[in-house]
N, C-alpha and C positions, 0 to 999 in steps of 0.2 A: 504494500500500500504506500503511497505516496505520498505525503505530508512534508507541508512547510515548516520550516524552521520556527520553534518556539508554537507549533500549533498543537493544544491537547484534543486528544479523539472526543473525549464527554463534554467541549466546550461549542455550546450554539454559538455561531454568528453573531458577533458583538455589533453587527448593525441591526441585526432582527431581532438581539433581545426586549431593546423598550419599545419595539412596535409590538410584538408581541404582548408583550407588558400593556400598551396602551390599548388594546385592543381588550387584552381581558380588563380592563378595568374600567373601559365604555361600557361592557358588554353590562357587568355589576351595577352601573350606574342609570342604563337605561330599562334594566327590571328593576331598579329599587325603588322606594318612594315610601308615602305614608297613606293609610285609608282612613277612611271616619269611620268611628264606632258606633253603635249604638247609643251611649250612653254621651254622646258628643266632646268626645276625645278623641285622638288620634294616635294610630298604633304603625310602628315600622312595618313594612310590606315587602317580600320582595318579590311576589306573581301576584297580580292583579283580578286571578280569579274567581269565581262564583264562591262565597265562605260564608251565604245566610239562606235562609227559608221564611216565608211569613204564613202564618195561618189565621182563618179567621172562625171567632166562635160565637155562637149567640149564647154568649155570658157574660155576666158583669165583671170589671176592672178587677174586683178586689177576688173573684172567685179562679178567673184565671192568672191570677197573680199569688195567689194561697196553692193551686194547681202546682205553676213552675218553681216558686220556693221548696215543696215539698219534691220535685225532681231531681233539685241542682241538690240538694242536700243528701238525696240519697248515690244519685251521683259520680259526688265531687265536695266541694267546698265552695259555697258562698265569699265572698270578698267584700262584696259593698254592696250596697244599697242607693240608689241614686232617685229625686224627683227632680225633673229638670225644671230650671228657675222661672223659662219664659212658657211655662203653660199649669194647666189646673191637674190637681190630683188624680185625673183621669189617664194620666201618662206615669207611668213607673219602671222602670228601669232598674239590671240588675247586672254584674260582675262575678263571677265564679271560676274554677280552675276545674277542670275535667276530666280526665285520662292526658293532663301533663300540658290542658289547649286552654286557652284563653277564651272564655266563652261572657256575652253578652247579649243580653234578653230585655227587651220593651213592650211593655203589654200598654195598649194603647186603645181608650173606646173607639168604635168609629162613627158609632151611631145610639141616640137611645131609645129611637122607637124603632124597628124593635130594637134589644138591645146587642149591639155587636162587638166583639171587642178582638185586636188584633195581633198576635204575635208576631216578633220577628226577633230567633234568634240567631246570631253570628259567632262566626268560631275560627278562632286562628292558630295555628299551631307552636310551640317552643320556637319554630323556624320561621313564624311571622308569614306562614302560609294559608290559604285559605283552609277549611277544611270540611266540606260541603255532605262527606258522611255525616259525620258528630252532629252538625245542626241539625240535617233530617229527623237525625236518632233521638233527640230530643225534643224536635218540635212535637213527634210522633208517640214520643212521651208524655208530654204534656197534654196530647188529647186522649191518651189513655187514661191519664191520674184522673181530667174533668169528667172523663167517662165513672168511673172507678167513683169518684166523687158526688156524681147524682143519683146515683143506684144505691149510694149506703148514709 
């Protein structure tokens, strides 16, 4: 093999290493970003993916809201509890940790004749990924518990 003087074999192209370099660190920079949460905060991102579900129930705020408390608790863990400043009690919001995801839940009326109220929850991973199982699995949760809940 034929090699230049002072050239090592494991040594890349010292003109293509910081394009290289530049290239992976555009690549980093044009997935990354921030998304809004639910609970109107914003969490690092770095795939912009589908990571919430919303469901709608004809039940009151406070029954679908006793519903997904008694979800995330069995769960996971609860985190916080949030009512957002610029609207009425009829909005509550919630923060929990799930199988290691960051999960965020708004139970929201949307109507009171009759009376409808709306989930949406969102779920991100350790990795600030979406994570569009998890929500389903909980939204689907939560209509079981309201199920489980009117029956007894």
């Amino acid at each position: 093999m034929n090699q230049h003087p002072g050239h090592r074999p494991t040594e890349i192209c010292p003109v293509l290493n910081p394009i290289l370099l530049s290239l992976a660190a555009g690549l980093v920079l044009a997935t990354a970003g921030c998304v809004s949460t639910l609970d109107d905060s914003h969490t690092p991102a770095l795939w912009f993916g589908r990571d919430q579900f919303d469901e709608h129930f004809p039940r009151s705020v406070e029954q679908v809201y006793t519903a997904t408390t008694i979800v995330v608790n069995r769960d996971g863990a609860l985190v916080s509890e949030y009512i957002p400043h610029d609207t009425t009690n009829e909005v509550r919001c919630l923060k929990a940790r799930v199988n290691n995801c960051n999960v965020w839940i708004r139970v929201e009326a949307k109507s009171t004749s009759p009376v409808v109220t709306a989930v949406i929850v969102q779920v991100r991973t350790a990795d600030n990924v979406g994570n569009p199982v998890l929500a389903n699995q909980l939204d689907t949760e939560i209509a079981v518990q309201l199920e489980h809940m009117a029956n007894h």
